[in-house]
C-alpha positions as CSV (number, residue, x, y, z in Angstrom):
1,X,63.9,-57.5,91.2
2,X,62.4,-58.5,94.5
3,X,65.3,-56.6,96.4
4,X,63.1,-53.6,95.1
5,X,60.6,-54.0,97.8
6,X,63.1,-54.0,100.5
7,X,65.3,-51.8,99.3
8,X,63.2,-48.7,98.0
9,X,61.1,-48.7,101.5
10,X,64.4,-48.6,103.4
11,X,66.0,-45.6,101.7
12,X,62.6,-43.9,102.0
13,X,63.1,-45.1,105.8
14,X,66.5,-43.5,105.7
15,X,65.9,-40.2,103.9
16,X,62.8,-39.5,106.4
17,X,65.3,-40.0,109.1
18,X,68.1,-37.4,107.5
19,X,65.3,-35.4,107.1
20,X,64.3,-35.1,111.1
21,X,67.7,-34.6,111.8
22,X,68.6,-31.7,109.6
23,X,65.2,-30.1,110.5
24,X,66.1,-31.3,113.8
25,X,69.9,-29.2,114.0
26,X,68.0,-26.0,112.6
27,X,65.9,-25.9,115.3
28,X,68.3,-26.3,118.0
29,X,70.5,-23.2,116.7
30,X,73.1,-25.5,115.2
31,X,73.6,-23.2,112.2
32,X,73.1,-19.8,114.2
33,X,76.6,-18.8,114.1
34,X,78.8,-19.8,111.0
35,X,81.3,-17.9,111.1
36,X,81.8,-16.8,115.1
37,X,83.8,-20.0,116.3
38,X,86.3,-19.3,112.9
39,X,86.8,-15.9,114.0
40,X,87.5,-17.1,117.8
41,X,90.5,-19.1,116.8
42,X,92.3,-16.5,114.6
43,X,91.7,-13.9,116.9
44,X,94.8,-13.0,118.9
45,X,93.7,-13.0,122.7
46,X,97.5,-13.0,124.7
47,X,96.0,-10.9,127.5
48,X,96.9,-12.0,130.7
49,X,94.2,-13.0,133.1
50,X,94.6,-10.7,136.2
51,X,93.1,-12.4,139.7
52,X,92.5,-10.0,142.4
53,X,93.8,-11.5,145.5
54,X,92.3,-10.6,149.2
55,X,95.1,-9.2,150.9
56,X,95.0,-9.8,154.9
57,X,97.3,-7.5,157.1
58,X,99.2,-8.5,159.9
59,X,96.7,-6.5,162.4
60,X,93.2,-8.2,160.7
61,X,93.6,-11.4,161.8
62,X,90.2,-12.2,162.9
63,X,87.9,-15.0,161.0
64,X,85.4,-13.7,158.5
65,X,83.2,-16.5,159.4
66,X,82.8,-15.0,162.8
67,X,82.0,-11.1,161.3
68,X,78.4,-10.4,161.3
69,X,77.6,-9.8,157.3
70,X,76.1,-6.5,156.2
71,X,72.8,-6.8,154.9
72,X,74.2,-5.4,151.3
73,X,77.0,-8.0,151.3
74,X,76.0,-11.4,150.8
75,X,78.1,-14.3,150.1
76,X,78.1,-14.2,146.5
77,X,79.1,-10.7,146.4
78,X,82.1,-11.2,148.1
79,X,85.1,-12.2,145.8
80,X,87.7,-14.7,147.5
């Protein structure tokens, strides 16, 4: 009968604790989306992945580190 007075504090201990996290995970967005990752993994995405490519000629050799930069390119603009 004495195991009452640890046992009922600690399960009141425990079901605060449950109790933060859940109200915890609702407030971070974990239940914002249900049902968007279940669609992402049926959804049928065989595309392939096209990479434009910089092509250099034979007569533009020169070093585009040496090239003075336009004001409207900067170097995130540019795509490699």
């Amino acid at each position: 009968m004495e195991i009452l007075y640890l046992l009922i504090p600690l399960s009141l201990v425990l079901v605060g604790i449950i109790v933060w996290v859940f109200l915890w995970a609702v407030r971070s967005g974990q239940f914002d989306d249900m049902e968007g990752p279940a669609h992402l993994i049926i959804m049928d995405n065989d595309d392939p992945v096209i990479v434009k490519q910089k092509q250099d000629s034979d007569e533009n050799t020169e070093d585009d580190s040496a090239k003075p930069e336009s004001p409207s390119e900067s170097p995130t603009s540019r795509q490699n």
